[in-house]
N, C-alpha and C positions, 0 to 999 in steps of 0.2 A: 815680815809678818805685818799686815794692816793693823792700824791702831786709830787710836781715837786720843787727841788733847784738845785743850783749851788754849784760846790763842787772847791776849789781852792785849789792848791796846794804851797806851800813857801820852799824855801830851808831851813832856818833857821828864817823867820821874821813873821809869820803866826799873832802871839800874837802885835806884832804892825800895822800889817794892818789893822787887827779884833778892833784893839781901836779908828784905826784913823777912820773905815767904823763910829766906833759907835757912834763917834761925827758927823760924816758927815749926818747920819741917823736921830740922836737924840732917840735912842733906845737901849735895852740890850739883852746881849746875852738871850740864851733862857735855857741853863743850865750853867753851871759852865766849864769853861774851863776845859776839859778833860787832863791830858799828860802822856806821855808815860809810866812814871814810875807805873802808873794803871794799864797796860796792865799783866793780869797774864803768868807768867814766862812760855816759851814752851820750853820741851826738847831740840830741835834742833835748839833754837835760843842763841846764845852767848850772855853774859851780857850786859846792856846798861852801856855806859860813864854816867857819873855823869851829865855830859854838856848836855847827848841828853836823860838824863830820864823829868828832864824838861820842853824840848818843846813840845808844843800842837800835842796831837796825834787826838781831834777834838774841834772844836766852832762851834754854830752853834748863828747866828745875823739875824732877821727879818728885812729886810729892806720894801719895796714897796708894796702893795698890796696883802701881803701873800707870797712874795717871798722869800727865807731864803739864804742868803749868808751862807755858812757852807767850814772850810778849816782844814786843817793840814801844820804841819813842813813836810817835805820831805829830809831829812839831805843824804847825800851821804855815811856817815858812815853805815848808814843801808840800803844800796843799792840802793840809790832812786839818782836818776840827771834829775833835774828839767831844761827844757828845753820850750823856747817858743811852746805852740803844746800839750804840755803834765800837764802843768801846771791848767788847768781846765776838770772838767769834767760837763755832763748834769746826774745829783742823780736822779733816777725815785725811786720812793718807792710806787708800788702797793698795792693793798688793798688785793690780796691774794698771796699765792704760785705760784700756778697754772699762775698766768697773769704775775707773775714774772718772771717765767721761758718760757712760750710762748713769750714775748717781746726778753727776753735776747738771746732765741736760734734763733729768726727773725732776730732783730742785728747785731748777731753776725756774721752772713749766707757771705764768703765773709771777713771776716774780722779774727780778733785776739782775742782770749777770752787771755786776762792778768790772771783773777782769776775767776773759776769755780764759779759755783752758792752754799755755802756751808757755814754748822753753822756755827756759829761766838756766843764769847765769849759774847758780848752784850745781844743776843737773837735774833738779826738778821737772816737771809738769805739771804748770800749778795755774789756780783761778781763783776767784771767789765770786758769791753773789749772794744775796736777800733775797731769802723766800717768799711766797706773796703772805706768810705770815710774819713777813721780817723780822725776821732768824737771820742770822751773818753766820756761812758757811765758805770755809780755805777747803781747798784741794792742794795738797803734797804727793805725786807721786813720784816717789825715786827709781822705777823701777824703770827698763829701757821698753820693758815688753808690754 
């Protein structure tokens, strides 16, 4: 079923916000802290530090009503500078391809595609971009169809 989360971004503290949300919430995450060191090795990407294999590459935390707080590390060693603005995005994850890619190309109309609509190691189909009112908007779809 298509849903809607909040995707946060942390320089380095992702793993203590995500603990203090989950006392404040009184709830658990909804899998296992993800981190980088999972991520399978890409040609064109240089080895991680030891320090930044580590940190959270995702959590995802139910908080309210069905709503999923979901975040990552965004360390600067891996090209990321987390800035007020940039630091959250709106996760849409439709129920097919097809709505996934008519939303993101509406979106994006106007604005900046950060990262195409394209496989991903998960099994997703996933992108992101800044509307030309920069808004930061992910696309998750998990679905095959």
């Amino acid at each position: 079923m298509a849903h809607v989360s909040t995707y946060l971004n942390f320089p380095r503290s992702t793993e203590a916000a995500f603990n203090f949300y989950k006392t404040v919430f009184k709830t658990e995450f909804s899998t296992p802290i993800g981190r980088f060191k999972d991520i399978p090795a890409q040609p064109d990407q240089p080895p991680l530090s030891e320090a930044d294999q580590n940190l959270v590459m995702h959590v995802a935390l139910p908080i309210l009503g069905g709503h999923v707080l979901m975040g990552t590390d965004a360390p600067e060693s891996m090209g990321f500078t987390v800035n007020p603005g940039n630091n959250m995005f709106i996760n849409l994850e439709p129920d097919t391809r097809s709505e996934t890619a008519r939303l993101f190309n509406a979106l994006s109309v106007n604005g900046k595609v950060k990262m195409p609509l394209q496989e991903m190691f998960w099994g997703g189909y996933f992108g992101s971009l800044v509307d030309q009112f920069g808004i930061n908007w992910m696309f998750n779809c998990t679905s095959k169809t």
